[in-house]
C-alpha positions as CSV (number, residue, x, y, z in Angstrom):
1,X,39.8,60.3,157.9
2,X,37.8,63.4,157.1
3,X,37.1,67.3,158.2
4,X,34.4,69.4,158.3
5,X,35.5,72.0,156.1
6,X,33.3,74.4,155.3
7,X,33.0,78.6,155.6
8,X,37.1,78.2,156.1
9,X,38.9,82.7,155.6
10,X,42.1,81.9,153.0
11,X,43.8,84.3,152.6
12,X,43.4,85.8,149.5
13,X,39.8,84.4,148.6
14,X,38.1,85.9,151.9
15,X,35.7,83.7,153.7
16,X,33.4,81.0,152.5
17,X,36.3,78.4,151.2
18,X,35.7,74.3,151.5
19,X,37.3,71.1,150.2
20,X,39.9,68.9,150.6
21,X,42.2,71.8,151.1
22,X,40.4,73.3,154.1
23,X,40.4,69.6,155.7
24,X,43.7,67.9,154.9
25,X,45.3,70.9,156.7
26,X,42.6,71.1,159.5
27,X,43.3,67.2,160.1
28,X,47.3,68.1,159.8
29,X,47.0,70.4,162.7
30,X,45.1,68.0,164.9
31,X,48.0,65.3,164.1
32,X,50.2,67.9,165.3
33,X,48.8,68.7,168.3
34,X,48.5,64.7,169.1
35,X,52.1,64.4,168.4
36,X,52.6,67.2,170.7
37,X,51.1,65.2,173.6
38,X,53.2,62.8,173.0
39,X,56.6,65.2,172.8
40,X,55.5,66.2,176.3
41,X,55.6,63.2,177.4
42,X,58.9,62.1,176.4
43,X,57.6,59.6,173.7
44,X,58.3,59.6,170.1
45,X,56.3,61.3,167.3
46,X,53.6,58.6,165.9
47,X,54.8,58.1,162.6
48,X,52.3,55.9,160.5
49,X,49.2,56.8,161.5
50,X,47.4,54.2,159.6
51,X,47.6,51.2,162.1
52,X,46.7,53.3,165.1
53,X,44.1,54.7,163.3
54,X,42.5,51.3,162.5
55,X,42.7,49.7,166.3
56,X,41.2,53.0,167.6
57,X,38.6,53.8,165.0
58,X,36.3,54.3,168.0
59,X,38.3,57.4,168.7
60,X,36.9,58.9,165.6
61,X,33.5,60.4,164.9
62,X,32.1,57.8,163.0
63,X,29.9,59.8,159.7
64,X,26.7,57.6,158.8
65,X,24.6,59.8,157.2
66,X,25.2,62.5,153.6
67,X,27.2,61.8,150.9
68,X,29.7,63.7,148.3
69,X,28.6,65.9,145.6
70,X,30.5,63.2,143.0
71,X,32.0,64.5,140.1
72,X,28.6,66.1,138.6
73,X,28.8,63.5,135.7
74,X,27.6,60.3,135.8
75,X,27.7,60.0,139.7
76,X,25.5,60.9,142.8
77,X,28.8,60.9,145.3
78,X,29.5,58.5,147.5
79,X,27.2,57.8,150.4
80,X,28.6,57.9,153.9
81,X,27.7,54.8,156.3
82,X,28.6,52.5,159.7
83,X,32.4,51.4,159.5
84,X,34.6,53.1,156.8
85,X,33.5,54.6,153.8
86,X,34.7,56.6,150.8
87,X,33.7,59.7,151.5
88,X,34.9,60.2,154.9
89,X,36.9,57.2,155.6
90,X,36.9,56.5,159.2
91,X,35.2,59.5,160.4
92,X,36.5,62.9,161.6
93,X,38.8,62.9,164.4
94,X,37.6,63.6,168.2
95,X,40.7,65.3,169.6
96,X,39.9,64.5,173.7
97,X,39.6,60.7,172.7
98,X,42.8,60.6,170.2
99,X,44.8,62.4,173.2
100,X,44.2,59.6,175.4
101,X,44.9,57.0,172.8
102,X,48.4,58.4,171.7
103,X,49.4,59.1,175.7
104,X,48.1,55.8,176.4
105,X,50.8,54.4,173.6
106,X,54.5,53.3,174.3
């Protein structure tokens, strides 16, 4: 899964910061807070997240259009499309449909 991750503040570079490590921890957070709803409602933390992930890929903002910047070699990136792809794998997550899915889980 994927983050928009762009114009991030880290401390000490100041504003403007993007990449991966503006996302993995943006996506981090939102697993958090999903486990959170589950806490709350005296279920277990999810654990693997790939299997859920998979069955509720509806529950993720599905990115069709754009594509990475590559490497600046010998590639263009890879282009984002319908269904999974490289560049953002399933999508970026949608935080009101995720709650329901994890709630809705034993």
């Amino acid at each position: 899964i994927a983050a928009q991750a762009t114009d991030f503040c880290v401390t000490p570079f100041g504003c403007g910061v993007a990449g991966t490590s503006c996302a993995s921890p943006t996506v981090a957070g939102i697993i958090g807070l999903l486990n959170d709803v589950r806490l709350q409602n005296g279920k277990p933390s999810l654990g693997f997240l790939n299997p859920m992930l998979y069955e509720n890929a509806g529950a993720l903002n599905d990115i069709t259009t754009g594509s990475s910047n590559g490497c600046g070699l010998f590639s263009k990136g890879w282009p984002a499309k319908s269904g999974w792809d490289a560049v953002t794998g399933l999508g970026t997550p949608d935080y009101a449909k995720l709650a329901k899915v994890v709630a809705a889980l034993p």
